[in-house]
C-alpha positions in Angstrom: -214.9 -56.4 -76.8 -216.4 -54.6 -79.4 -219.7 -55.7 -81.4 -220.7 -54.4 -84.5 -224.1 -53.5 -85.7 -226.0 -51.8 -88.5 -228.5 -49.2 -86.2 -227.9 -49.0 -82.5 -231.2 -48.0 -81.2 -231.4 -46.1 -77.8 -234.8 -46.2 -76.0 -237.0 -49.1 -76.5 -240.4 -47.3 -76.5 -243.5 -47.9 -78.8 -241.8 -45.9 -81.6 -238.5 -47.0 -80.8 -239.7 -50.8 -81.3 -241.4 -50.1 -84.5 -238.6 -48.6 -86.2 -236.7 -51.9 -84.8 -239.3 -54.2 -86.1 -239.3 -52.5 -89.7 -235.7 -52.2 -89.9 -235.1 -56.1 -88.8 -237.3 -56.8 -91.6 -235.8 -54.9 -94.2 -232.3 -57.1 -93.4 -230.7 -55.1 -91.1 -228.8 -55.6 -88.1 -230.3 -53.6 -85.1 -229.9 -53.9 -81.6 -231.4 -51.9 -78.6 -230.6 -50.8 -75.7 -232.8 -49.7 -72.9 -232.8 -48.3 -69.5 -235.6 -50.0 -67.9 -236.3 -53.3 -67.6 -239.6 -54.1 -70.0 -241.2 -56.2 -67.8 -241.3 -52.7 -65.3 -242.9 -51.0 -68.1 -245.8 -53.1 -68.9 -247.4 -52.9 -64.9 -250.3 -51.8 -64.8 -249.1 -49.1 -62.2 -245.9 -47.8 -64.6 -248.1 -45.8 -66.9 -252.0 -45.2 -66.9 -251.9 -44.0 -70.2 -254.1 -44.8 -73.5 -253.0 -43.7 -77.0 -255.4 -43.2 -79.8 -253.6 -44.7 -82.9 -254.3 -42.9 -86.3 -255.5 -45.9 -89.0 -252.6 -45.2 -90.8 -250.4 -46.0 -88.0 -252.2 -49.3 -87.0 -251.8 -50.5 -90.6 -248.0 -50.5 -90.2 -248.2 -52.7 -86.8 -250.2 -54.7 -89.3 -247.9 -55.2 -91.9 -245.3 -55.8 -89.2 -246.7 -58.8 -87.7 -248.0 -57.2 -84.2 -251.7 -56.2 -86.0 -253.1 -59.2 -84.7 -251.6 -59.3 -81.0 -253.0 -55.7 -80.5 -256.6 -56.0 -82.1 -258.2 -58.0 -79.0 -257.1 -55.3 -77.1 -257.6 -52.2 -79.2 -261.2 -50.3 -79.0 -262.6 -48.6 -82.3 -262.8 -45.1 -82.2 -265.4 -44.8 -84.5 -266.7 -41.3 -83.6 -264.9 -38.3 -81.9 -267.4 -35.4 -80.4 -266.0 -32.0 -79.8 -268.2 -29.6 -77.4 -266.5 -26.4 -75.7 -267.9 -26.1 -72.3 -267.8 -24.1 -69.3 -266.1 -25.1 -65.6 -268.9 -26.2 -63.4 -270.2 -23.5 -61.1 -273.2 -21.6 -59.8 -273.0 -19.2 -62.8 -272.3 -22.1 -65.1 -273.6 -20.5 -68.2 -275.7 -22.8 -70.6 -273.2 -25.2 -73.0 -272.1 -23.7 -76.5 -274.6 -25.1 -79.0 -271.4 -25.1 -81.5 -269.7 -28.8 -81.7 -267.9 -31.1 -83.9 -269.4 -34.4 -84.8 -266.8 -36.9 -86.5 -268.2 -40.2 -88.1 -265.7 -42.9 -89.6 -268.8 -44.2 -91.5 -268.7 -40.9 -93.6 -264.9 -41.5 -95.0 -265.6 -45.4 -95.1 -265.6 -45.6 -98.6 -261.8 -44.4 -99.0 -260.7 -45.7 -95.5 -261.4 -49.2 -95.8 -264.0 -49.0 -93.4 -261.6 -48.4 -90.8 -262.2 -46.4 -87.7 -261.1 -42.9 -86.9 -258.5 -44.5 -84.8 -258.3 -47.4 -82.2 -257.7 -46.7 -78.5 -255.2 -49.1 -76.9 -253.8 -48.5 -73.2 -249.8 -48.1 -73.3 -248.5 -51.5 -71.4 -250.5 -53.5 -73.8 -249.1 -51.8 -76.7 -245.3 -52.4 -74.8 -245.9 -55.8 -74.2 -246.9 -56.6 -78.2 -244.0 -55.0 -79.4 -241.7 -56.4 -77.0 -243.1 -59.7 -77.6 -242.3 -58.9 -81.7 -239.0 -57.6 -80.9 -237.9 -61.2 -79.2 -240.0 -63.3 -82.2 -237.7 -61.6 -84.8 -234.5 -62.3 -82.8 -233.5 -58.3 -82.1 -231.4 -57.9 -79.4 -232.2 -55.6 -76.6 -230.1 -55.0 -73.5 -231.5 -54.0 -70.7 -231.3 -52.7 -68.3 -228.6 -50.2 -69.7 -227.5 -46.8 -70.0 -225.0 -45.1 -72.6 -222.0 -44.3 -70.6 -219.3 -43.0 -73.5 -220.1 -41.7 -77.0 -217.3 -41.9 -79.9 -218.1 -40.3 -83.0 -215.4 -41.3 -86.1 -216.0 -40.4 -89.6 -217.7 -43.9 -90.8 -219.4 -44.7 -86.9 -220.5 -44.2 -83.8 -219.2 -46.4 -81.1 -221.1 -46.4 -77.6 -219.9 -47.8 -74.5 -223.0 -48.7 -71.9 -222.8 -48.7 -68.2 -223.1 -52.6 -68.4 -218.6 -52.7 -70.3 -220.0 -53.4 -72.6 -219.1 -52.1 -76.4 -221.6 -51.1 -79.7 -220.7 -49.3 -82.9 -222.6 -48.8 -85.7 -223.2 -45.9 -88.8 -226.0 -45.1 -87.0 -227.6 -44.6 -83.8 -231.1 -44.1 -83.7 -232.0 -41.6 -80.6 -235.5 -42.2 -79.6 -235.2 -42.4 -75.4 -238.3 -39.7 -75.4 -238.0 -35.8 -74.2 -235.0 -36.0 -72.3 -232.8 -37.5 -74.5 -229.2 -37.8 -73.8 -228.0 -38.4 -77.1 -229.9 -35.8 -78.3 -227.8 -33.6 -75.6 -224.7 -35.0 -76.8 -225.7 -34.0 -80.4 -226.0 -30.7 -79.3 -229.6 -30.7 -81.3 -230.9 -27.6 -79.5 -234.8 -27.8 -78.8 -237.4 -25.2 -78.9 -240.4 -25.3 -76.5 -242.3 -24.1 -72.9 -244.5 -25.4 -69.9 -248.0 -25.4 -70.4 -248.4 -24.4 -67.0 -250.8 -27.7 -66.9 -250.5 -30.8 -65.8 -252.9 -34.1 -66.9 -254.6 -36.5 -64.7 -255.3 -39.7 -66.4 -257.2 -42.8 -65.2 -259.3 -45.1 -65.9 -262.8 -45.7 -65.3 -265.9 -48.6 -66.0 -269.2 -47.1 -67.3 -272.7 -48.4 -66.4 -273.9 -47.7 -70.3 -272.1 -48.5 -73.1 -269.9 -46.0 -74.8 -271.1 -47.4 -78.5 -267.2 -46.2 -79.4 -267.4 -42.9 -79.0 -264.6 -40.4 -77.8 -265.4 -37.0 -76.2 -263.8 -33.8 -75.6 -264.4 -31.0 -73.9 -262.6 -27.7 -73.8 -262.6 -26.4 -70.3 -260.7 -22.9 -69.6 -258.3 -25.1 -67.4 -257.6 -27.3 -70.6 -259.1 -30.5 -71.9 -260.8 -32.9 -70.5 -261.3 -36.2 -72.6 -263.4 -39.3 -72.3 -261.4 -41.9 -74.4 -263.4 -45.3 -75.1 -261.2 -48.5 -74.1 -261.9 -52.3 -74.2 -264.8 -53.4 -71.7 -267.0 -51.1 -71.7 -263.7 -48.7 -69.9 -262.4 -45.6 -70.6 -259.1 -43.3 -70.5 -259.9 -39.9 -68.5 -257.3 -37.2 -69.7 -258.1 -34.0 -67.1 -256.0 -31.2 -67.9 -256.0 -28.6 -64.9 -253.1 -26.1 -63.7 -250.3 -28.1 -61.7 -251.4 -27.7 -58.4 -255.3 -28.3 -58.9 -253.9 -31.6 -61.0 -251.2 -32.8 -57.9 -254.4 -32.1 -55.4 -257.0 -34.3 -57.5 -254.1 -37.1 -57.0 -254.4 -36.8 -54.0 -258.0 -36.2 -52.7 -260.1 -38.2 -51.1 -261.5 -41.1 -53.7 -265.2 -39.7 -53.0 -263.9 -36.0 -53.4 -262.4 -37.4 -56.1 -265.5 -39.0 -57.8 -267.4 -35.7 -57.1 -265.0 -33.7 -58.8 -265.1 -36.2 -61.7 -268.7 -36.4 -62.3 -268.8 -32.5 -62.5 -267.3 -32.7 -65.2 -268.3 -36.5 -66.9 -271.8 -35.8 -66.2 -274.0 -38.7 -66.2 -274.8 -39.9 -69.6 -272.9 -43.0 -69.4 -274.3 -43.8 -66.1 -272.3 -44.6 -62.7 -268.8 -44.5 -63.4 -266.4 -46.4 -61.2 -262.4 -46.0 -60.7 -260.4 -49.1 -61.9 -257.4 -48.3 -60.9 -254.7 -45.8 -60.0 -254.4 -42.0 -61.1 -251.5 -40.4 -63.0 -250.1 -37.3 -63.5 -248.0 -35.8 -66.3 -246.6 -31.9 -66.9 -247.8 -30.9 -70.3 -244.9 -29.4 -72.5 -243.9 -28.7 -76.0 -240.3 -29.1 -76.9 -239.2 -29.5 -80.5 -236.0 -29.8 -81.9 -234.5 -28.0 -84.5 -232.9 -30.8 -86.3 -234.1 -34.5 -86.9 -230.3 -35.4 -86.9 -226.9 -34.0 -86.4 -223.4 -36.3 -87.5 -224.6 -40.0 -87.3 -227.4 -39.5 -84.9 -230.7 -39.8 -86.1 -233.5 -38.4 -83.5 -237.2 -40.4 -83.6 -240.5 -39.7 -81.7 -240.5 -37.4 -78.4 -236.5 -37.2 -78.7 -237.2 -34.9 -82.2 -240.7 -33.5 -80.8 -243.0 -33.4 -77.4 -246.1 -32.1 -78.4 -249.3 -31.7 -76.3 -252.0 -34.7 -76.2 -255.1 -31.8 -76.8 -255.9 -34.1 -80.3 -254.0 -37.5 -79.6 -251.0 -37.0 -82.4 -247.9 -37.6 -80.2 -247.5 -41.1 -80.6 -248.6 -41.4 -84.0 -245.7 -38.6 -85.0 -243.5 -40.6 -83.8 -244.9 -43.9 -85.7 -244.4 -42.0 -88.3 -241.3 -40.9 -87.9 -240.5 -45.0 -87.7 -242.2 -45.9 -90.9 -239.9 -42.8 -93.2 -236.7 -43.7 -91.3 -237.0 -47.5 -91.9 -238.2 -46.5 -95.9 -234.8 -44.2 -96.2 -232.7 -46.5 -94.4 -234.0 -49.3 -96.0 -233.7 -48.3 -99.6 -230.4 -47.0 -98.9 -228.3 -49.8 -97.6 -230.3 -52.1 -100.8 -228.8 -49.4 -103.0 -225.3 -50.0 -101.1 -225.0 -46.1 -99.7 -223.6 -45.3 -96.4 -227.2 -45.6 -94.1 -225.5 -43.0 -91.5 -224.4 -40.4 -94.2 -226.0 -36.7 -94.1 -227.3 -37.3 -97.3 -229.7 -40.3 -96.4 -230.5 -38.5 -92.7 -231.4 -35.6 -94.7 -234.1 -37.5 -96.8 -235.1 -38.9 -93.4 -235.4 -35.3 -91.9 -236.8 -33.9 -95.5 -240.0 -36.4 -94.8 -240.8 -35.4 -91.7 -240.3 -32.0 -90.7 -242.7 -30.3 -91.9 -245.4 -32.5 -90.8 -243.8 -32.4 -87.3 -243.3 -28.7 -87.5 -246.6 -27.7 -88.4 -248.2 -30.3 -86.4 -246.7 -29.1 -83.3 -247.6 -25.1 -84.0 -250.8 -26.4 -84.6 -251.4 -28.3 -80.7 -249.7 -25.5 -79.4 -252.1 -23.5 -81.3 -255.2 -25.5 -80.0 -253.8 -25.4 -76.7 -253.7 -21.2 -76.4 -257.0 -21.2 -78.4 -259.0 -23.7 -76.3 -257.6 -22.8 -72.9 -259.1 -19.7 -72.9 -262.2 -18.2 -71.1 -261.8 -14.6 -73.2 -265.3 -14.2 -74.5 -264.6 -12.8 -77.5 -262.1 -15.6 -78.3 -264.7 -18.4 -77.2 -267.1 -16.9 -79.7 -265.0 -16.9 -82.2 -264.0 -20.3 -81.6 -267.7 -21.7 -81.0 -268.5 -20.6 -84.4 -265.5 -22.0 -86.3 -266.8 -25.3 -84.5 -269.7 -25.1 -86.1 -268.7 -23.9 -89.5 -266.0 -26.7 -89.6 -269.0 -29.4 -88.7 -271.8 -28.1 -91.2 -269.0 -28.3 -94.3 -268.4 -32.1 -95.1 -265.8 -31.6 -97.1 -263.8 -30.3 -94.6 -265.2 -32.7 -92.0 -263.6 -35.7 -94.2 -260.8 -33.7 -94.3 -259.8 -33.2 -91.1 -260.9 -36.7 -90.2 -258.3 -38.3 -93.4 -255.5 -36.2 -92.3 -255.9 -37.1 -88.4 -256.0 -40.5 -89.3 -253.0 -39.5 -91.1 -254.1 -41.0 -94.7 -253.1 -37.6 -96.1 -249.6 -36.3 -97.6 -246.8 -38.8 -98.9 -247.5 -41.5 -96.6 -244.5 -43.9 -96.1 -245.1 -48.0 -97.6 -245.8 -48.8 -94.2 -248.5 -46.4 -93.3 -250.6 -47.9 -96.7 -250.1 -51.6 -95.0 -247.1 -52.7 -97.4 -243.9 -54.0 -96.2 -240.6 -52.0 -97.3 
């Protein structure tokens, strides 16, 4: 038996559950269907990960009803430092007296006094939405994989692994890098290996972090101390493949040592709280945001590297334009699935997503890089960026992604 829907949504991630949530609310059928159980993903041993939300961003979770779930366990980032640095060693020369110093007090007055961003481990984030996603009655199968795709001219009908039957005008792709549909699209995507690989855990500090996030850029890649709830924080340590797969699986005190090397000792003992992860580090990005009736959203459109935090919040705001275009366009009675509305979708957003990811990749090359001549050049754009406050606020407004034609949601307003 066939059911029919407004939006099919494919992958029930963080950005795949927003869009849901804003959608629902605007009147519109959706349901969702995800491979893995949700109750898998929110262990604390499916993903180690933290992500640092722009402001912007949080203010749509806000306006969507899950604002006040995630603030107990969200951490202020209210001040990101940004120091290049040198690998540990006997000839370790002397650190780079060029750094960034970002303060959310200096952009209060226009941001609400809002943070530079909020830090909020991965399951917990899962779990609100999910818990949302039930509250406003969206349906979600799981687990469930799309087994048969039929594309007519007025919908898309999907037949899962379960029998069971979905059409709709549109179908929302957003099952992350790999996506099927996205395959099935034939969306071609552009993008390499890093060569890099990040190690990420979590850790307890002996002195408090006072919200702060550090980064250091290492010739090996980035290595980021991330303040979490508790007086915690996310490690992201970004080394070559098989340096990263050997600090998984080193001895704990090897381990530590290793760690501290790099940590230093500022913060005081630090203390593993749990298991370590590993990820590759890729960019892929696709050269449409939709082809037919397929409509991509969040790593299924764009993979970018987490050298400055922006993956997640692309694809938040990738939720908050599609939701606005769909939105708008089934109130005005248009065909929600038609190539003109996808193109307004994919109008919004590619540039920012574009340029964006040139930009990590940019960061990535530029950062990575023990050429002397390049480090110096680098060192002193640091320091030019920090001693100009206009271009301080800047850079701090646009990562908190307060900048450009923001979407209703990303100002806090429902659609």
């Amino acid at each position: 038996m066939e059911t029919r829907h407004d939006i099919i949504i494919v992958g029930a991630g963080m950005a795949g559950m927003t869009v849901a949530l804003a959608l629902a609310k605007g009147g519109l059928d959706v349901v969702m269907v995800e491979r893995m159980p949700l109750s898998a993903q929110v262990e604390a041993t499916y993903d180690g990960r933290a992500s640092a939300i722009a402001y912007s961003c949080f203010r749509q979770w806000q306006a969507l009803g899950v604002g006040a779930a995630l603030e107990p366990l969200s951490c202020r980032m209210n001040e990101i430092v940004v120091t290049d640095a040198h690998l540990p060693g006997a000839a370790t020369k002397k650190p780079s007296p060029f750094f960034l110093h970002f303060d959310a007090a200096e952009i209060s007055d226009r941001s609400g006094d809002e943070p530079l961003g909020y830090m909020i481990e991965n399951r917990h984030t899962r779990a609100a939405l999910h818990e949302a996603v039930v509250a406003a009655g969206i349906r979600l199968i799981t687990p469930a994989k799309v087994a048969h795709i039929k594309e007519t001219p007025g919908q898309v009908v999907l037949t899962l692994d379960t029998g069971e039957v979905l059409s709709a005008p549109l179908v929302v792709a957003a099952e992350g890098r790999n996506s099927p549909l996205r395959e099935h699209a034939k969306i071609k995507t552009i993008g390499w290996d890093y060569g890099q690989s990040a190690v990420v855990a979590t850790v307890k500090m002996e002195h408090p972090h006072n919200h702060v996030a550090y980064e250091y850029f290492l010739s090996s890649g980035p290595f980021a101390i991330l303040p979490l709830t508790d007086n915690r924080a996310c490690l992201v340590w970004s080394e070559s493949h098989a340096k990263a797969k050997a600090l998984l699986e080193v001895r704990p005190e090897l381990f530590h040592a290793h760690l501290m090397q790099r940590f230093g000792e500022f913060l005081g003992q630090v203390e593993l709280t749990g298991p370590k992860f590993i990820y590759p580090l890729s960019m892929a990005l696709a050269e449409d945001m939709y082809r037919g009736r397929i409509a991509l959203l969040g790593d299924a459109a764009h993979g970018i590297h987490p050298i400055a935090g922006q993956g997640l919040n692309l694809g938040l705001k990738d939720a908050a334009a599609l939701a606005e275009v769909v939105i708008e366009a089934a109130r005005l009675g248009e065909d929600i699935g038609a190539e003109s509305v996808l193109e307004r979708y994919a109008q919004w957003r590619r540039f920012e997503n574009v340029s964006t990811s040139i930009i990590m990749d940019g960061f990535v090359h530029l950062f990575s890089n023990n050429n002397p001549i390049v480090r110096v050049a680098r060192d002193v754009g640091m320091g030019v960026v920090n001693a100009i406050g206009p271009a301080r606020r800047f850079f701090m407004e646009d990562a908190g992604g307060a900048t450009g034609d923001l979407p209703k949601l990303l100002r806090g307003q429902i659609i």
